[in-house]
ROSE-610182 format. One record per residue (C-alpha): residue number from 1; x, y, z. Coordinates in steps of 0.05 Angstrom, whole numbers. Layout:
  nr      X      Y      Z
 NUM      X      Y      Z
...
// end
This chain:
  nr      X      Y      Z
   1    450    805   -177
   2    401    768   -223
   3    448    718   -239
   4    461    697   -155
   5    382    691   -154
   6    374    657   -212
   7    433    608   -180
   8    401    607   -119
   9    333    591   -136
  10    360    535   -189
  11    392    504   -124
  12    332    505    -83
  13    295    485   -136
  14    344    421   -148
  15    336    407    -77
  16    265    409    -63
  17    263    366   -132
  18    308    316   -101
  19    267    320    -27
  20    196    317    -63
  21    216    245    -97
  22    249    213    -23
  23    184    250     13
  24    176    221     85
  25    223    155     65
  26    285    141    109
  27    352    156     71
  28    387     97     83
  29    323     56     78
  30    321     79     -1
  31    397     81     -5
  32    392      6     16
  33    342    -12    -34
  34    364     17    -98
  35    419    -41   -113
  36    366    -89   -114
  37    321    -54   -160
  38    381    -40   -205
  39    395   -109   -211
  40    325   -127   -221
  41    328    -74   -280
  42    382   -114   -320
  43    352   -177   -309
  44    287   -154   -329
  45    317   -130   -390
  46    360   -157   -453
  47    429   -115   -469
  48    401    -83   -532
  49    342    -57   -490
  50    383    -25   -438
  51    432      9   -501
  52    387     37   -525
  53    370    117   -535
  54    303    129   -541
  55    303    199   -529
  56    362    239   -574
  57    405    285   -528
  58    391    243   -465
  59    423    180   -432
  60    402    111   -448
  61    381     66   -385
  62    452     36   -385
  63    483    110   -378
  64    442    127   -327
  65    461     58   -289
  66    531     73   -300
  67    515    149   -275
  68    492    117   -207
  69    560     80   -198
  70    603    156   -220
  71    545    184   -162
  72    570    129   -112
  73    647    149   -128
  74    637    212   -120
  75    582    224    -61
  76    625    171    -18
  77    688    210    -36
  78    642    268    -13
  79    624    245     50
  80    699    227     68
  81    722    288     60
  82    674    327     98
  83    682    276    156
  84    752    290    154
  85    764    358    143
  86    729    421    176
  87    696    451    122
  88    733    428     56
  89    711    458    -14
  90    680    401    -54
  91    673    410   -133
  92    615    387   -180
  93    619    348   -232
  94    601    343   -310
  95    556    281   -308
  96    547    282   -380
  97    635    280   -397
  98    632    225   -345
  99    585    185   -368
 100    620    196   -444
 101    684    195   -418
 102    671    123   -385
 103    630     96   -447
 104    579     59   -406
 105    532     42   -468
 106    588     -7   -484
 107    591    -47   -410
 108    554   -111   -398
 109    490    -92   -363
 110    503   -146   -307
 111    571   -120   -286
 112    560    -48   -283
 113    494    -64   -235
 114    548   -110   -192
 115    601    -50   -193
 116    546     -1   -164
 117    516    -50   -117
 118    595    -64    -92
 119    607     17    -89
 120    540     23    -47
 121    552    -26      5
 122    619     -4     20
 123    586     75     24
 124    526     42     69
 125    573     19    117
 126    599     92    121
 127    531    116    126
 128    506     80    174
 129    568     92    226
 130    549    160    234
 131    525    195    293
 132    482    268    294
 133    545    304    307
 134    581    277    241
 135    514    284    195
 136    519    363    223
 137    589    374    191
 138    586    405    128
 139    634    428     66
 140    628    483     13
 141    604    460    -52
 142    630    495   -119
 143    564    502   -142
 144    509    491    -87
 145    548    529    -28
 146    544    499     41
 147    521    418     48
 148    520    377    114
 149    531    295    104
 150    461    297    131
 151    441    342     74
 152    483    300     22
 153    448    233     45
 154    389    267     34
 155    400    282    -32
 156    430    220    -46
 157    362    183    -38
 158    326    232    -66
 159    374    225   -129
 160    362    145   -126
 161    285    158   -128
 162    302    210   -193
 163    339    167   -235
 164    296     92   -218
 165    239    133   -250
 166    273    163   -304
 167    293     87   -322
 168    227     61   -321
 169    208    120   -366
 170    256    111   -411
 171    248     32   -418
 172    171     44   -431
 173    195     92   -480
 174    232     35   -511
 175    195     -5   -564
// end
């Protein structure tokens, strides 16, 4: 019984996270913007700057670039299957084996910003074709229980917000 609370409140907790960074901002207006500031990012910065971890046990700012393009993979696989399928189960994900697994520290800065700029547009055009009645459909998460598109767009923003802070934190933390 403790554990489902515990579960429970992590959830809500990871949502109202997520909601408190988007606050009264339009989804799509910060799920429109984030490319831009991504590629800003890289450009601002030299490839050694961007490899590096200045914080042992967490990502570097190039990991967490690349962690917004496994994000756009799998939020826009996501929101496809909910729209097509009542109710589907949809599984999380270890962000940290992906983010190994894919060895982003070693990809040109440039290219992985292009990749999730690419990944976003197509996704925006998905997100921006749908109607009230599509946002209300929802699927069964492994870990979060019920989500609606609506819900997932949400968070999807909200997730943008997370992780544009945590690499400006990270490159001050850089000297």
């Amino acid at each position: 019984m403790a554990t489902a609370s515990l579960q429970e409140g992590t959830i809500t907790a990871y949502r109202q996270r997520l909601a408190a960074f988007l606050g009264d901002q339009e989804p799509l207006d910060v799920l429109s913007r984030t490319p831009a500031l991504v590629g800003a990012t890289v450009r601002t910065h030299d490839r050694r700057r961007l490899r590096v971890r200045p914080i042992e046990g967490k990502w570097t700012p190039l990991e967490v670039i690349g962690h917004l393009c496994d994000c756009e993979w799998v939020y826009g696989y996501r929101a496809r299957l909910i729209l097509c399928e009542d109710n589907p189960a949809i599984l999380g994900m270890d962000q940290d084996a992906w983010v190994a697994g894919q060895r982003y520290n070693e990809r040109e800065p440039l290219e992985l910003a292009e990749e999730f700029r690419a990944l976003r547009a197509h996704n925006l055009r998905l997100w921006r074709s749908l109607g009230p009645a599509e946002l209300a459909r929802t699927g069964q998460h492994s870990e979060r229980g019920p989500e609606s598109l609506d819900l997932l767009r949400t968070l999807l923003a909200g997730h943008d917000l997370l992780h544009l802070d945590q690499l400006q934190r990270l490159l001050m933390a850089i000297v």
